[in-house]
C-alpha positions as CSV (number, residue, x, y, z in Angstrom):
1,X,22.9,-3.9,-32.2
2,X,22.6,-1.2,-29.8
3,X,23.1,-3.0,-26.2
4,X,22.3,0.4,-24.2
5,X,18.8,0.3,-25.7
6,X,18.3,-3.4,-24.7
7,X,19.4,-2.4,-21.3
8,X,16.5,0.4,-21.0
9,X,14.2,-2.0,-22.5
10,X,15.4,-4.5,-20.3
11,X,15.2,-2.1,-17.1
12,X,11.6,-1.2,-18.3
13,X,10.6,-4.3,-18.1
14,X,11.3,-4.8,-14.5
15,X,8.5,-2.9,-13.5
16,X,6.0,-5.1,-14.4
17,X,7.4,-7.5,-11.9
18,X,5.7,-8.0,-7.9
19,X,8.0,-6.1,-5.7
20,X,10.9,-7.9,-3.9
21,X,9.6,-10.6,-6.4
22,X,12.4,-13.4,-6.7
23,X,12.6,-13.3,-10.3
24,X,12.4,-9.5,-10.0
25,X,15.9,-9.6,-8.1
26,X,18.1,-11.8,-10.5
27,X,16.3,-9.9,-13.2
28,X,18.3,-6.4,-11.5
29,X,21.3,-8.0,-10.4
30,X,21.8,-9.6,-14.1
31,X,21.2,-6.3,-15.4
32,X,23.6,-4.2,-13.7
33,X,26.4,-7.4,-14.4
34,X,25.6,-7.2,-17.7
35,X,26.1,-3.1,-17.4
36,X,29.1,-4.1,-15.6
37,X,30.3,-5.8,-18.5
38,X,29.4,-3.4,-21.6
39,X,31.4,-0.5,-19.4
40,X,34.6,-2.6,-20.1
41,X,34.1,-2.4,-24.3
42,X,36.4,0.3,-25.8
43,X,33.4,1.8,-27.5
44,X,30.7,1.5,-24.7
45,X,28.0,4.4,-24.6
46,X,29.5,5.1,-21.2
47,X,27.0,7.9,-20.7
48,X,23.9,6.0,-21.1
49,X,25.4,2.9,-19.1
50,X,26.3,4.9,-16.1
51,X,23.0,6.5,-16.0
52,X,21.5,3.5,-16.4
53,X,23.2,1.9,-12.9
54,X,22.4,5.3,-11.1
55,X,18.8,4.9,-12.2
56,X,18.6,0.9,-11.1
57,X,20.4,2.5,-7.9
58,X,17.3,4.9,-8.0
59,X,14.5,2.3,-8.1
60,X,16.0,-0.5,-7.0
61,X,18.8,-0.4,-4.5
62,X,16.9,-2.4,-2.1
63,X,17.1,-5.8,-3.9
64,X,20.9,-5.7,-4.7
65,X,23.0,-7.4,-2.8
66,X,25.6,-5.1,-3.7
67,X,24.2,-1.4,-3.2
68,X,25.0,1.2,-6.1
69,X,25.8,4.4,-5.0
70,X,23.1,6.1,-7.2
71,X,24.7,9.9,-7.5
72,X,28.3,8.6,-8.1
73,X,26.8,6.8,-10.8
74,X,25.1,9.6,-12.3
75,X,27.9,12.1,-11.7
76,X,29.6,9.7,-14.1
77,X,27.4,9.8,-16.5
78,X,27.5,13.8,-16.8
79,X,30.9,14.0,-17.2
80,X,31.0,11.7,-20.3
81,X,27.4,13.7,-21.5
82,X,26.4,16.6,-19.5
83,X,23.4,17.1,-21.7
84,X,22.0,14.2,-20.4
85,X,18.6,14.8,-18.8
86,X,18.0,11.5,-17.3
87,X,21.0,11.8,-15.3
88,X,20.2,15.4,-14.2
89,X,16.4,14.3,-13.2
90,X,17.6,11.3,-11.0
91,X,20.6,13.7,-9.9
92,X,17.8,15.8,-8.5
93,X,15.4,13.7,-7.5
94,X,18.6,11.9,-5.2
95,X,19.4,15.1,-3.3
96,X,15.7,16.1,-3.1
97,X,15.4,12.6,-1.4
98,X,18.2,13.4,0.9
99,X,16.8,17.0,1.8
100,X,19.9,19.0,-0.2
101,X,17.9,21.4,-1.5
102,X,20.1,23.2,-3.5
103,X,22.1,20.7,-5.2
104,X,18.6,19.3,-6.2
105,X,17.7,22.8,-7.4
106,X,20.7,22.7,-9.4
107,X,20.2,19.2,-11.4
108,X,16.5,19.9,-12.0
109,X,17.9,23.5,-13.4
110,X,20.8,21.9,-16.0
111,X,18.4,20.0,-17.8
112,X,18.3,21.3,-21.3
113,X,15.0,23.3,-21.8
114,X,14.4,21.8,-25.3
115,X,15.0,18.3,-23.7
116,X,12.5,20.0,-20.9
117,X,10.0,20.7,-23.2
118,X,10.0,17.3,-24.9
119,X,8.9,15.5,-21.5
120,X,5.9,14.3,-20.8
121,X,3.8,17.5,-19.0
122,X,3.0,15.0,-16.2
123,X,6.7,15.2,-15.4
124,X,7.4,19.2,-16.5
125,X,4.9,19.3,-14.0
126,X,6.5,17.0,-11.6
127,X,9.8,18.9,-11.7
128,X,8.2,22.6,-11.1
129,X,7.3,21.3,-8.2
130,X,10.3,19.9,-6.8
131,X,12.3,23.1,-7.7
132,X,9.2,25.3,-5.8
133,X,9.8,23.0,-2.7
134,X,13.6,23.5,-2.9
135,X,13.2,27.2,-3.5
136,X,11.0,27.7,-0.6
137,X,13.5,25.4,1.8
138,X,16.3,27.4,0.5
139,X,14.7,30.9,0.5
140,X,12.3,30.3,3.1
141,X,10.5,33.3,2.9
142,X,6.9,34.0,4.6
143,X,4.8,34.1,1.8
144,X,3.7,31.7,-1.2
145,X,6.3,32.4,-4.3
146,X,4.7,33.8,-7.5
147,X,6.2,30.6,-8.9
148,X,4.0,28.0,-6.3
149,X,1.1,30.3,-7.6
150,X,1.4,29.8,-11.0
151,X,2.3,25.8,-10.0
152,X,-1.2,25.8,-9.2
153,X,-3.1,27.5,-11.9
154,X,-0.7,25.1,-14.2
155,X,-1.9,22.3,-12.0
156,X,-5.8,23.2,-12.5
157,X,-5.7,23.7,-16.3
158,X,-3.4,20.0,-17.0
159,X,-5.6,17.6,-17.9
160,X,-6.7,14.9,-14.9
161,X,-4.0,12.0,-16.8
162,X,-1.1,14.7,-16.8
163,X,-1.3,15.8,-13.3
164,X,1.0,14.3,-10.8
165,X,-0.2,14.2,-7.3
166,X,1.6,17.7,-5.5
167,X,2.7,15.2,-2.8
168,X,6.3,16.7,-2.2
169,X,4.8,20.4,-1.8
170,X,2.2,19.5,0.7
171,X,4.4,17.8,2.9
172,X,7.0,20.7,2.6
173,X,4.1,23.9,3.3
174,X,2.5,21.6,5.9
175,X,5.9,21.8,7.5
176,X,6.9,25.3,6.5
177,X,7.7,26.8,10.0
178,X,8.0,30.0,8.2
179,X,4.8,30.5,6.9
180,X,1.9,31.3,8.9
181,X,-0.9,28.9,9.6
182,X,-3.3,30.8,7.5
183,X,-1.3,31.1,4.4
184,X,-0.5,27.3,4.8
185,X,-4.1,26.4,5.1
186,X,-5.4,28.6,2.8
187,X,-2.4,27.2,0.0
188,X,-3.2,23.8,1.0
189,X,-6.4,24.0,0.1
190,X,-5.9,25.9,-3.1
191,X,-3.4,23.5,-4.1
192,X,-6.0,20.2,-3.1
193,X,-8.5,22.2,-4.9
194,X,-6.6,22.0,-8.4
195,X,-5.5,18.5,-8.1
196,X,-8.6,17.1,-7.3
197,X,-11.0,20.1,-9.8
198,X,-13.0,20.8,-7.3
């Protein structure tokens, strides 16, 4: 039996609990004993079970009463598999959330392309964006990047289930004290424009 796959399918079913639900809590904490556990077994998938805590760390560090440190986790987990692209997506999305632009920029750009081009476009799209946003916060330079531009005409021609909302990228060019107010407004609205097909 293969208990890393009952623990995904275990962690996926977390989701459909209320938040900060009761059951919801001992549902994570069991989880993460139980990964706990499987990491002591000589032949334990230690890969898959590392990324597995930094991902519960992800998502669901609030209800544990003991905190995972979420990128320690995951740096684990790459150095039994460095191919894996779930630990380089939540490696990113980690230092995206923590504003360290290029060490984000730098997990979203080791994940495999095949392994890229096998995701969902909802989530190719997803990751574009975040590695526009950390270009521009790195480079900060005073014009839109070819590669925000073609974001956008991407954006516009995904179909309205595939698209995720450009959230991250209009906070960051709303904030962009580099660019001008025109070219902000006049990107904004571009980018609102094919979000919304309007």
């Amino acid at each position: 039996m293969n208990f890393e796959k009952t623990i995904w399918e275990d962690i996926d079913s977390i989701h459909g609990f209320v938040v900060n639900n009761t059951e919801m809590r001992d549902q994570v904490e069991f989880i993460v004993q139980r990964i706990h556990s499987l990491l002591q077994e000589e032949n334990a998938n230690k890969a898959d079970l590392y990324c597995a805590l930094g991902y519960i760390g992800y998502h669901f560090n609030h209800l544990l009463s003991v905190s995972i440190n979420t990128i320690e986790c995951l740096n684990k987990s790459l150095q039994f598999n460095n191919q894996l692209t779930t630990s380089w997506l939540y490696l990113g999305y980690s230092f995206f959330d923590q504003n360290d632009w290029e060490q984000s920029l730098n997990a979203f750009n080791h994940i495999n392309p095949d392994s890229f081009n096998s995701l969902l476009l909802e989530l190719q799209l997803k990751i574009m964006e975040l590695k526009i946003c950390c270009k521009m916060q790195i480079d900060r330079q005073h014009n839109i990047t070819p590669e925000a531009k073609m974001f956008v005409s991407q954006l516009r021609n995904a179909n309205n289930c595939d698209k995720p909302h450009p959230t991250e990228l209009l906070h960051i060019i709303s904030n962009a004290d580099y660019l001008d107010f025109n070219t902000k407004e006049q990107f904004i609205q571009e980018l609102k424009t094919s979000y919304y097909n309007i």
